[in-house]
N, C-alpha and C positions, 0 to 999 in steps of 0.2 A: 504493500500500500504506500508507506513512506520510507524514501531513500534519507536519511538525516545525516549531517555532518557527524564524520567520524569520532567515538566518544559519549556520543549523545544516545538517551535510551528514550525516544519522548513520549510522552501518556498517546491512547489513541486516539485517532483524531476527533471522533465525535465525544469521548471524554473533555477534551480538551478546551474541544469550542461549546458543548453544552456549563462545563464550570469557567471561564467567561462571560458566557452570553448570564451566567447565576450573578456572580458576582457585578456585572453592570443594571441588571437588574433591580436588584440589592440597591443599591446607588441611587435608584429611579432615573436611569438614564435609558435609553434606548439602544440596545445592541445592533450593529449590522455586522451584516457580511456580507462582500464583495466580491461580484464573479465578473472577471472579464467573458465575452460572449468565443470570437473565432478562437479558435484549436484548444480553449479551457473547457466550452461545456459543449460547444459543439465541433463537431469535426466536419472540417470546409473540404477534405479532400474529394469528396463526390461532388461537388460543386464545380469545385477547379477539374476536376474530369469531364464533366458535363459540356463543360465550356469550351477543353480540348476536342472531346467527340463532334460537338455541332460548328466549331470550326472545320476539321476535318472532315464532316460530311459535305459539305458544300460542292456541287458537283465541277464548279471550276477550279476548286485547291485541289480534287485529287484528278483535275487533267493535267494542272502546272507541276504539282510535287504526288506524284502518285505512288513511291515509296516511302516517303517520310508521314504522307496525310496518312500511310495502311497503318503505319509504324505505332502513329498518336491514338489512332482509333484501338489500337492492341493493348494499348497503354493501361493496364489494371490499377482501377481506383484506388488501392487499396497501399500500391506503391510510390503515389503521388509525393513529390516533392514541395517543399516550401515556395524557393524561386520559377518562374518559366524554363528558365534555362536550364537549370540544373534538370529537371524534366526532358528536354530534350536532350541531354548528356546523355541520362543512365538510359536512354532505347536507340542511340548512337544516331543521331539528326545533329548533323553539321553544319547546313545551310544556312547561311545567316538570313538569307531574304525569306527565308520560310519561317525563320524564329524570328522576326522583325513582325512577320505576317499575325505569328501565333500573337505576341503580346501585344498588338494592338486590339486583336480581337478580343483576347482575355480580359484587356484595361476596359473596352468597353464594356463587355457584357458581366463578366464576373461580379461589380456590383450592385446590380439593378435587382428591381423586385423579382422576374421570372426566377430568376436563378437563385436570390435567396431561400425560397421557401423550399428547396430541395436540400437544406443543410440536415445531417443526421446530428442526432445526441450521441455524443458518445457513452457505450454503454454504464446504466448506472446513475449518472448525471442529475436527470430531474430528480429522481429520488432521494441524492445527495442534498438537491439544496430546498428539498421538499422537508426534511429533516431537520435542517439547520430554521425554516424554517415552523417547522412544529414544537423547537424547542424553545420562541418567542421570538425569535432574530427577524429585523427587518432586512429584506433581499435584495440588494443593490448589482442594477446590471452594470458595469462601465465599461462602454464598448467605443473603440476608435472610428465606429462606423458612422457615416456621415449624417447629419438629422434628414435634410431634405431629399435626400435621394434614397433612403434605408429601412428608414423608420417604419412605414408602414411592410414592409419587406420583414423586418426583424421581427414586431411585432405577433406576426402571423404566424409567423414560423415558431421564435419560443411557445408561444400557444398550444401549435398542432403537434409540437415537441412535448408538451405534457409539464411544462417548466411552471412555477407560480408565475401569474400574470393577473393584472386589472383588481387592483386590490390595494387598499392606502396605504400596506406597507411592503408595496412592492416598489421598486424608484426603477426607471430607465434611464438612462444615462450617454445619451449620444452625441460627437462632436458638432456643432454648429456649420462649418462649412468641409466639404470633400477639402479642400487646398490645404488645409490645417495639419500641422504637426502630429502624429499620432501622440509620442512621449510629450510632445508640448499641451497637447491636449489635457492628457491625464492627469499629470504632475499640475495641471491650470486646476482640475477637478477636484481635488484632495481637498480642499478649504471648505468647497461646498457638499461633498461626502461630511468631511466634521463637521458642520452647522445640522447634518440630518439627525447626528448620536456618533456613540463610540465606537469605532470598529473594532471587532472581534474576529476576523478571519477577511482573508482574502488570498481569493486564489488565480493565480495569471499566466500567461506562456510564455510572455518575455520578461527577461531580466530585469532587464532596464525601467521597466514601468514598476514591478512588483521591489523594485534597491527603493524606487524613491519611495514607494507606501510604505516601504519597512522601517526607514528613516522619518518617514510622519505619521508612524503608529509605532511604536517600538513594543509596547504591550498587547500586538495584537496577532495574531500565528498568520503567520506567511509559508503560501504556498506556488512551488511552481508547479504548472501543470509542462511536465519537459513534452511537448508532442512535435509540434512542426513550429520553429520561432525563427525571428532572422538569423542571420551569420552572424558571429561571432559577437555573442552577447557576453558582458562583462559579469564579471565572479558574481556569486550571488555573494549577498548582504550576511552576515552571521546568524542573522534570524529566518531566512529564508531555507524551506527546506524542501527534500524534493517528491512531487506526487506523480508516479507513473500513471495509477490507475482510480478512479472513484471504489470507494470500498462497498 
């Protein structure tokens, strides 16, 4: 379940975040807990497959690239890479005007509504933070995903995912404009996360976002969810520890 820094023996994890979520309660404060949404609770890789296949099927990409479009169409969701490119790496597509082709395609359509509501849960997931909470915790989504182009896309999909949704103590949390910083975003978020209650847990994929919560919650359990995050992300924080899998 948890990979922890070496040394360390930590209580489990729904021990750990239920006596938090006790003790802010105690307090009469409000508990949250923090999910980021892509590769923490949901997994984007059939998504970004998706996007691959209906590029690929295009009947004039597999007249110009009729090897590489079979190659992408073969491409198992299940292998899917972080970057575009490293994607067409590991099924051996060297063509730069064909990967020039793919990522404009992908920038377009990857993230619009059709294609969001095709994100799966990763297994386990709603019910993790279905838990968290049933033990009084308010559910805070914060997602890099843009407000006006996503929102109703994200929506829909946590929903038909089984996720809590539509509820006062559920918070959605989406960047203002697509052009925006993702880490500038979030790191901007953290003030207005503290003005909801105390955080008690939060769980993220990339380093970078999850150093700086860990440094503006220092009492609160930090989680990486390691799935698919950019390159070469900086050491985690000494309170961050690592989550392979939702228990």
């Amino acid at each position: 379940m948890l990979n922890s820094s070496e040394g360390k023996s930590p209580m489990p994890i729904f021990d750990s975040i239920e006596a938090r979520i006790k003790k802010v309660l105690a307090n009469h404060q409000r508990p949250l807990v923090v999910f980021d949404v892509d590769d923490t609770l949901v997994d984007c890789r059939y998504r970004k497959s998706v996007v691959f296949k209906d590029f690929a099927s295009q009947p004039e990409i597999q007249k110009k690239w009729p090897v590489e479009s079979q190659k992408l169409l073969n491409h198992n969701w299940q292998n899917i890479c972080y970057l575009v490119n490293d994607n067409l790496k590991c099924i051996g597509v060297t063509d730069k005007d064909f990967g020039k082709a793919v990522y404009d395609f992908w920038f377009k359509h990857y993230f619009t509504y059709p294609y969001l509501v095709l994100d799966r849960a990763f297994p386990r997931a709603p019910e993790f933070v279905k838990r968290c909470e049933a033990m009084g915790a308010h559910i805070v989504y914060l997602t890099a995903r843009d407000h006006l182009g996503m929102y109703q896309g994200t929506i829909e999909a946590l929903k038909n995912l089984d996720f809590p949704m539509h509820a006062p103590h559920i918070h959605v949390m989406l960047k203002p404009e697509i052009s925006m910083n993702d880490h500038h975003f979030k790191v901007g978020a953290l003030e207005q996360i503290a003005s909801l209650g105390e955080v008690v847990a939060s769980f993220e994929n990339e380093l970078i976002n999850l150093n700086a919560m860990a440094e503006r919650f220092p009492e609160a359990g930090m989680y990486w969810r390691k799935t698919l995050y950019a390159p070469d992300p900086p050491p985690p924080h000494a309170n961050v520890e690592t989550m392979l899998h939702f228990p």
